[in-house]
N, CA and C atoms as an extended XYZ file, in Angstrom:
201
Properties=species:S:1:pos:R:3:atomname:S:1:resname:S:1:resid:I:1 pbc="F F F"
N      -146.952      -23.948       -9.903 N   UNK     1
C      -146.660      -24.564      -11.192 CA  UNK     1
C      -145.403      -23.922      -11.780 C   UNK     1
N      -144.563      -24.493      -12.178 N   UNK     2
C      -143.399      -24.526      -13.269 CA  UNK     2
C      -143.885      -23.199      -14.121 C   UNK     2
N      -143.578      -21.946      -14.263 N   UNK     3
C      -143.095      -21.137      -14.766 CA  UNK     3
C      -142.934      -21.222      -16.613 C   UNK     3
N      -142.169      -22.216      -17.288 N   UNK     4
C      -142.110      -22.590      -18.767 CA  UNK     4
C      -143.443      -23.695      -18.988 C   UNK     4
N      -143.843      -24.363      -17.899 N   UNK     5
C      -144.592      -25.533      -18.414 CA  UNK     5
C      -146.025      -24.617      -18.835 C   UNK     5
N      -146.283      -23.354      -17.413 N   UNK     6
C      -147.323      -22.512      -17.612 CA  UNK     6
C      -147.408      -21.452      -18.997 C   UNK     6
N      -146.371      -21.218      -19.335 N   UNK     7
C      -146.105      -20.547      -20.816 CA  UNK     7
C      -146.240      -21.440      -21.796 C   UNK     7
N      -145.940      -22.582      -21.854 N   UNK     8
C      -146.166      -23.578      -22.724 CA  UNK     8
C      -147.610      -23.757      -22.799 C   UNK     8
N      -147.928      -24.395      -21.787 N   UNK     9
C      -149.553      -24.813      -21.839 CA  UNK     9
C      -150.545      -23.502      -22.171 C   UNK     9
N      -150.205      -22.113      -22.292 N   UNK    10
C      -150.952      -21.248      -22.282 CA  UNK    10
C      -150.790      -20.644      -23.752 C   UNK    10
N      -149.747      -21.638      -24.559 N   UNK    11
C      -149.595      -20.929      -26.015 CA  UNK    11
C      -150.177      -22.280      -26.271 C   UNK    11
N      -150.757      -23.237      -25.858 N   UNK    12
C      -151.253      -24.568      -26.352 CA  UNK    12
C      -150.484      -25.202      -27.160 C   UNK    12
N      -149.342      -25.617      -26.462 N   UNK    13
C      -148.473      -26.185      -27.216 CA  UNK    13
C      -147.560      -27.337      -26.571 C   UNK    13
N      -147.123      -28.239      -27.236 N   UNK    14
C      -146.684      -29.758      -26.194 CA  UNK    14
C      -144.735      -29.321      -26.208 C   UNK    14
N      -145.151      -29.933      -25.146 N   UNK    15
C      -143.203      -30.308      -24.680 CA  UNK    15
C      -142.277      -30.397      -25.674 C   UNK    15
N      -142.787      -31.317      -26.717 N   UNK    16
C      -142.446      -31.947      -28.392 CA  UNK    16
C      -141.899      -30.406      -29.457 C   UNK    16
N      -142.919      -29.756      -29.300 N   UNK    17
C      -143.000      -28.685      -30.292 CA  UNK    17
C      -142.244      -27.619      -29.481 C   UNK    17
N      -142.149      -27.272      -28.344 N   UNK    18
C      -141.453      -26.063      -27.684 CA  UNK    18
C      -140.084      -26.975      -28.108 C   UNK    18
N      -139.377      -28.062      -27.691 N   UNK    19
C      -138.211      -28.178      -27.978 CA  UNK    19
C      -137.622      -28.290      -29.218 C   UNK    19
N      -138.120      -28.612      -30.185 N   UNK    20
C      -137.804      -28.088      -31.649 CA  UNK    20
C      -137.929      -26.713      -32.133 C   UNK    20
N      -138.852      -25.934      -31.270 N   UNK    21
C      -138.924      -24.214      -31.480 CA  UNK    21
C      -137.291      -23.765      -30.790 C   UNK    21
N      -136.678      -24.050      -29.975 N   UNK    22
C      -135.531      -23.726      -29.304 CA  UNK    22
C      -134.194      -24.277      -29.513 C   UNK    22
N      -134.374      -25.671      -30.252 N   UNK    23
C      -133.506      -26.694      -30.482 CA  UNK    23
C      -132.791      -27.393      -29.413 C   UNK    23
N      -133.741      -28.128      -28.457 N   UNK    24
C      -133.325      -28.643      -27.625 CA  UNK    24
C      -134.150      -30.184      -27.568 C   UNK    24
N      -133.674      -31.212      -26.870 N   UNK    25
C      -134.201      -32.286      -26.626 CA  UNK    25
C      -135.880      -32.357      -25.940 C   UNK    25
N      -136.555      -32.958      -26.022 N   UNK    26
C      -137.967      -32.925      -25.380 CA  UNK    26
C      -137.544      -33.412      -23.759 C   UNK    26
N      -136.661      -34.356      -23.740 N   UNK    27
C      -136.802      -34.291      -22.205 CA  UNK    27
C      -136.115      -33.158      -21.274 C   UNK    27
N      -135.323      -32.628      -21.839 N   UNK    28
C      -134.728      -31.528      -21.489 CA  UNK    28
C      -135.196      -30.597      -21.186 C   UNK    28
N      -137.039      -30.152      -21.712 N   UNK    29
C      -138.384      -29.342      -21.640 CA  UNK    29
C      -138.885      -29.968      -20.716 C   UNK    29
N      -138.652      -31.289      -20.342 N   UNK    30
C      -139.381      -32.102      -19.353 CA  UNK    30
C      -138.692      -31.335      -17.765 C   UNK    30
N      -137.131      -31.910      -18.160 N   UNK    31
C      -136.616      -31.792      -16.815 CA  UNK    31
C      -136.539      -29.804      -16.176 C   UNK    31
N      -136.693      -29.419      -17.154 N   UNK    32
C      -136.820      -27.869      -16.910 CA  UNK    32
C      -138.433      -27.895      -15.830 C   UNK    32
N      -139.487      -28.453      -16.538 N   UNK    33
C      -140.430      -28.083      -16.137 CA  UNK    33
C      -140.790      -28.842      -14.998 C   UNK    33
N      -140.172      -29.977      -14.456 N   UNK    34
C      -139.728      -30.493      -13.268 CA  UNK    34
C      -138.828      -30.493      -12.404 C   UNK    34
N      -138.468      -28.797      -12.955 N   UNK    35
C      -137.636      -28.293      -11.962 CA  UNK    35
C      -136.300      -29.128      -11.409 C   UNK    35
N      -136.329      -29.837      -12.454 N   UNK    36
C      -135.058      -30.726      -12.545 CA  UNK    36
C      -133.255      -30.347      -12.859 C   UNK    36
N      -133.964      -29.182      -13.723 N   UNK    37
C      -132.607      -28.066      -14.411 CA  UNK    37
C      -133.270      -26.521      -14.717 C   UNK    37
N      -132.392      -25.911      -14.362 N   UNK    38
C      -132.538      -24.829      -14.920 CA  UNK    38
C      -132.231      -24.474      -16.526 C   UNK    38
N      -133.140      -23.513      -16.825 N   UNK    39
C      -132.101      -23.576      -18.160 CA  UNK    39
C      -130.985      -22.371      -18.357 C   UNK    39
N      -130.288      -22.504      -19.146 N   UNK    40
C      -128.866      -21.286      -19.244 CA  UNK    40
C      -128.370      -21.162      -20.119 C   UNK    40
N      -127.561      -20.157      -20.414 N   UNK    41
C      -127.065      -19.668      -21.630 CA  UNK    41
C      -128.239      -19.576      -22.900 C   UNK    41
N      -127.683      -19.821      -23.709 N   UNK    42
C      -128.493      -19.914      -25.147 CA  UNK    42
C      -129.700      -20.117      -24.871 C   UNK    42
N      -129.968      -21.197      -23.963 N   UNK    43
C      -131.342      -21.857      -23.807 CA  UNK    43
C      -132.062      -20.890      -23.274 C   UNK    43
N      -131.714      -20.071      -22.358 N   UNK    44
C      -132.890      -19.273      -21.377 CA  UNK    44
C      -132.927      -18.140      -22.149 C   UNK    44
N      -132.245      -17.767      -23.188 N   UNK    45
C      -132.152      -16.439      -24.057 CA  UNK    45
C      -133.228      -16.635      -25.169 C   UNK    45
N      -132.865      -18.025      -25.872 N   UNK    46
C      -134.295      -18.565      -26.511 CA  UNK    46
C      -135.497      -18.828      -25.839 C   UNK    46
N      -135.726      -19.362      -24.821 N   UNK    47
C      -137.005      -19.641      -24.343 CA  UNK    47
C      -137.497      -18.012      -23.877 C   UNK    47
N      -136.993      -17.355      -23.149 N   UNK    48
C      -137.492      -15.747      -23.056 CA  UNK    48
C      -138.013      -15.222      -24.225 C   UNK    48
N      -137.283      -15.561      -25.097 N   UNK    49
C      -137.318      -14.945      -26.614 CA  UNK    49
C      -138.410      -15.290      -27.125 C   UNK    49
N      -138.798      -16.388      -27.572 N   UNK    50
C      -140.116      -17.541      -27.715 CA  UNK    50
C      -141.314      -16.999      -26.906 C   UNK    50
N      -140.953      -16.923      -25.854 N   UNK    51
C      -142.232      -16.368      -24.927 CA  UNK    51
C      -142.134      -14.924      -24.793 C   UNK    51
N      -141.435      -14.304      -25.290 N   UNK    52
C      -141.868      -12.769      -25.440 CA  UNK    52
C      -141.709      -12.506      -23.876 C   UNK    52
N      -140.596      -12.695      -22.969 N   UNK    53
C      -140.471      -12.758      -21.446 CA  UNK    53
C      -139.317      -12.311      -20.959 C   UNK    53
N      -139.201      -11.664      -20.013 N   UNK    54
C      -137.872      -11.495      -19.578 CA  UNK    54
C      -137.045      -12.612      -18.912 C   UNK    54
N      -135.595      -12.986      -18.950 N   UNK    55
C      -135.225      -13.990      -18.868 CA  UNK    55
C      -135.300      -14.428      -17.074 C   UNK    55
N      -135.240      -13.208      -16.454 N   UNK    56
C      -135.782      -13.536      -15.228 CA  UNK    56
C      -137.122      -14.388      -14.746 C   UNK    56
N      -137.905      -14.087      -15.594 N   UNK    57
C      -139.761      -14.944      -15.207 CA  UNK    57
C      -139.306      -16.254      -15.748 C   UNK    57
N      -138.487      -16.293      -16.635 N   UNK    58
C      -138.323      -18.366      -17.179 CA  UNK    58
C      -137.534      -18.936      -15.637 C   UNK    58
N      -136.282      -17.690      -14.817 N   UNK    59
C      -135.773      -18.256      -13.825 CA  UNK    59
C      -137.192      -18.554      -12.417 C   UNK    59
N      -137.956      -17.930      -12.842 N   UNK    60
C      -138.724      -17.410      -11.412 CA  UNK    60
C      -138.699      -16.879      -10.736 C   UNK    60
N      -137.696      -15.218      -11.488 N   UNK    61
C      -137.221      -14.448      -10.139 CA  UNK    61
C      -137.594      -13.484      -11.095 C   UNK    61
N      -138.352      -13.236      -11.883 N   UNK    62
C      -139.124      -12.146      -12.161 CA  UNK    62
C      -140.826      -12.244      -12.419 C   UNK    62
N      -141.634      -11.249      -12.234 N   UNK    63
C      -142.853      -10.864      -12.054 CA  UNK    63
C      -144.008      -11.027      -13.714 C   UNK    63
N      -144.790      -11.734      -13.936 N   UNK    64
C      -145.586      -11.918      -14.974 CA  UNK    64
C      -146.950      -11.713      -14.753 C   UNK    64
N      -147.589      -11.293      -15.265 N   UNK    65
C      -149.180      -11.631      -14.978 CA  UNK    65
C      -149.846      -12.446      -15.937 C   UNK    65
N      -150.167      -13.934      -15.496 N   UNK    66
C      -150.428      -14.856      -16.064 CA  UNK    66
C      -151.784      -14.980      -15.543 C   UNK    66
N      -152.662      -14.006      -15.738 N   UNK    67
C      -154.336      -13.734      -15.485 CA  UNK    67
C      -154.662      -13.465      -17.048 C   UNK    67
């Protein structure tokens, strides 16, 4: 599973509401979490930020324990 979609769904929160927490488009949360885009710059500094994460675990190249 998608890495942001699993941080999302685990703060119980929709696609809708994470992209107004970051200021980004909802499909843009879509295509991230369908591995469609990465996110960068600003964006991956906010979404780390939001999730209390290092910006590596939003890429998938760092380590989380999501137990």
């Amino acid at each position: 599973m998608n890495i942001v979609k699993e941080l999302r769904k685990r703060k119980g929160i929709q696609q809708k509401e994470l992209a107004l927490e970051i200021g980004v488009a909802q499909p843009t949360v879509s295509d991230w979490e369908a591995n469609k885009k990465d996110p960068s710059g600003d964006r991956l500094e906010k979404l780390a930020e939001y999730f209390n994460v290092d910006k590596l675990v939003i890429l998938g190249k760092g380590v989380i324990d999501l137990t």
